[in-house]
C-alpha positions in Angstrom: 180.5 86.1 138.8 182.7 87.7 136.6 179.7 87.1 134.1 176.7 87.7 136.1 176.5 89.9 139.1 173.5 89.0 140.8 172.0 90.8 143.3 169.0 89.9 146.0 166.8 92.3 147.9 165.3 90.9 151.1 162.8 92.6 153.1 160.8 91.4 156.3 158.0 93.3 157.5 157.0 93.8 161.2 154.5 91.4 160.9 157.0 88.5 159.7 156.2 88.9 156.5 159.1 88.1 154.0 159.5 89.4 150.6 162.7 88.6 148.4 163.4 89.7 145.0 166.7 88.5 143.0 168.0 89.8 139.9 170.9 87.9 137.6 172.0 91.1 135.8 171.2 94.3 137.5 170.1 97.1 135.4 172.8 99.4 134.4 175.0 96.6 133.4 176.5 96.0 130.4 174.1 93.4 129.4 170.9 95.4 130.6 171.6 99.1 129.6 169.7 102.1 130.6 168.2 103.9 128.3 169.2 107.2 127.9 166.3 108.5 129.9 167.3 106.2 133.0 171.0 107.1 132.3 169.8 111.0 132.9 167.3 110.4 135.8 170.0 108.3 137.5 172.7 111.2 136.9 170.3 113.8 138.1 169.2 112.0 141.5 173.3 111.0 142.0 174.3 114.7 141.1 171.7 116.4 142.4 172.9 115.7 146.3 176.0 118.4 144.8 175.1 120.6 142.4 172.0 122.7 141.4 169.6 122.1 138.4 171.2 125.0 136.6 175.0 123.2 137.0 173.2 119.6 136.0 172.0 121.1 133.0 175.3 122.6 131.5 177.3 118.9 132.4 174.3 116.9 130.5 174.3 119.7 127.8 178.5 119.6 127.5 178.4 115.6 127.3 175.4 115.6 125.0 178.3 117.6 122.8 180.7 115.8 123.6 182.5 115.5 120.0 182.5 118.7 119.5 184.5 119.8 122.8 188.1 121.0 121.8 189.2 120.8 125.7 188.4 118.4 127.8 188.6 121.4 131.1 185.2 122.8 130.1 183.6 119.4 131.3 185.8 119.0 134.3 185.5 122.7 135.1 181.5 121.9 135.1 182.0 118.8 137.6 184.2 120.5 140.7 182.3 122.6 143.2 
């Protein structure tokens, strides 16, 4: 740390059993990007606890057009309740 943030997953099972798993960069980070299919699976499972499909669809769809927005409140329209 600040350069790596590792993290360490540790799980014991009822039968004593230990199984531990550490990372140095988790994925997501800058220096282990998601691809743009793990960016959208991640977005949709986060998201999806608020909003329906339909609503996930138009916010990927407006920030896949990004550049082409001329005001900003059409996105932030699509992310309130």
């Amino acid at each position: 740390y600040p350069e790596l943030y590792p993290a360490r997953v540790t799980l014991q099972t009822t039968d004593g059993r230990v199984f531990e798993h550490m990372v140095r960069t988790p994925k997501g980070d800058p220096q282990w990007d998601l691809t743009a299919e793990e960016l959208d699976e991640r977005f949709r499972t986060l998201a999806g606890r608020v909003f329906d499909d339909e609503r996930l669809n138009q916010i990927v769809e407006c920030v896949q057009g990004l550049e082409n927005l001329s005001d900003a409140a059409q996105l932030m329209s699509l992310c309130v309740r």
